[in-house]
N, C-alpha and C positions, 0 to 999 in steps of 0.2 A: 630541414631542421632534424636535430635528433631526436630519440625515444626520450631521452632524459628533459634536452628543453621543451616537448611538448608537456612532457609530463607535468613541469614546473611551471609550467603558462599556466596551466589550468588547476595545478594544486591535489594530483593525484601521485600515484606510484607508478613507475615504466609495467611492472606487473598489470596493472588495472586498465592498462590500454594493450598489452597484449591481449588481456583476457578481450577485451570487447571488441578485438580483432576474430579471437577465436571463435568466439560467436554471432559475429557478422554482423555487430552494434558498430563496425567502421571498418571502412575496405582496407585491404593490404595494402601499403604503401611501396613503391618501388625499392629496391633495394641498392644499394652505392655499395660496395666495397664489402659488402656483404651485412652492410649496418642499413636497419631503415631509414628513409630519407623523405620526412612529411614534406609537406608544400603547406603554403599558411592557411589554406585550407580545412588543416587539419582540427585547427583549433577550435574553428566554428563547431567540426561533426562532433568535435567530442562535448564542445557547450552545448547541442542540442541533445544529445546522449545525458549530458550528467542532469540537466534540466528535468529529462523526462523520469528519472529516477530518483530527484529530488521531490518530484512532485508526485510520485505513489505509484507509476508505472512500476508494472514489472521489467525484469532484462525481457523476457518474452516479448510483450507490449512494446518494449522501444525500439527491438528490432524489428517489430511489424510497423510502428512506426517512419524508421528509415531505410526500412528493406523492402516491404512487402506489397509496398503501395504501388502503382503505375507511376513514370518518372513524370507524368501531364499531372497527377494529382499534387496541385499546390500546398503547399507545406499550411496552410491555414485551415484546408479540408481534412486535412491527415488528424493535426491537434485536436478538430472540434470533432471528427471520428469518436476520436479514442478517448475523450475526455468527457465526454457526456454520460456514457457509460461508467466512468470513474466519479464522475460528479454523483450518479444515480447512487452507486453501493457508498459512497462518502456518507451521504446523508441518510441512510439507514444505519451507517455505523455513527451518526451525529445524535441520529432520534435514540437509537439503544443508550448509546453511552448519558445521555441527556436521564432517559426515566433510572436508569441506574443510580445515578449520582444523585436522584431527587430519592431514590428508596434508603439511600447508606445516609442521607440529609434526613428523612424521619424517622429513622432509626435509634441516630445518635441524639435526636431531640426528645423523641418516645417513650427510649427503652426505658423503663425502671427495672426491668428484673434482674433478679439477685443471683438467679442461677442461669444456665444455658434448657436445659428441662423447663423450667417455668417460660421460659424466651421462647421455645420451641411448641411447645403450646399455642402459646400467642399466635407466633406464626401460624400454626398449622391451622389454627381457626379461621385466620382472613389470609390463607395458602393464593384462594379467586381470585383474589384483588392485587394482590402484589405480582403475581407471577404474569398475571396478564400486564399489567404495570411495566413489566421487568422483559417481558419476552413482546409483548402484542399478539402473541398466540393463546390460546384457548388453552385453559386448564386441562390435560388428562382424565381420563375417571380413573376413579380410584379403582383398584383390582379388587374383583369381588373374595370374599373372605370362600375356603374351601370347607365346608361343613361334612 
């Protein structure tokens, strides 16, 4: 088949399957007449390609994915490789975005002040609580004053 019907199978642009030729997300196909020429094969590499990209892989990642692995490493060992570790940093990005959203939630129920100075106050008084809150890291010391 051609660049264009694979393209179209799969819902991309013939560019974005050169690209992930060019970076070895999917083998060179033989060439006919000087035009590529998939086999139906092709369709699969590139559903497992657009999958892994869909699902928060980097291009890096997906070609470690389908390149890097031993050809004996089952495609089931590869996934739970490389997605455990994506599942790890997912749910630190779940926990942040989670207290974040609970800080701008009592904020918007909290705030009464009139100005952004009176606001800033506030903050800077319970700075401990929130930042920890906000971050899960330790608050800073403040820089000592140079006398």
């Amino acid at each position: 088949m051609t660049i264009g019907v694979l393209a179209r199978h799969a819902g991309v642009r013939p560019s974005a399957i050169r690209y992930y030729e060019r970076l070895g997300l999917m083998p060179a196909p033989p060439r006919r007449s000087g035009r590529r020429d998939y086999d139906s094969g092709a369709i699969a590499q590139l559903a497992v390609v657009q999958f892994a990209l869909a699902a928060g892989f980097s291009l890096r990642e997906a070609k470690r994915l389908v390149r890097e692995f031993s050809r004996t490493t089952p495609a089931h060992a590869r996934w739970r490789e490389l997605a455990e570790g994506r599942i790890k940093e997912l749910d630190l990005v779940i926990a942040r975005a989670t207290a974040r959203k609970a800080l701008l939630q009592r904020i918007t129920t909290n705030c009464r002040c009139e100005t952004l100075t009176d606001c800033g106050r506030a903050l800077a008084r319970n700075r401990t609580r929130w930042v920890v809150e906000a971050t899960g890291a330790p608050v800073p010391r403040s820089p000592r004053r140079l006398t």
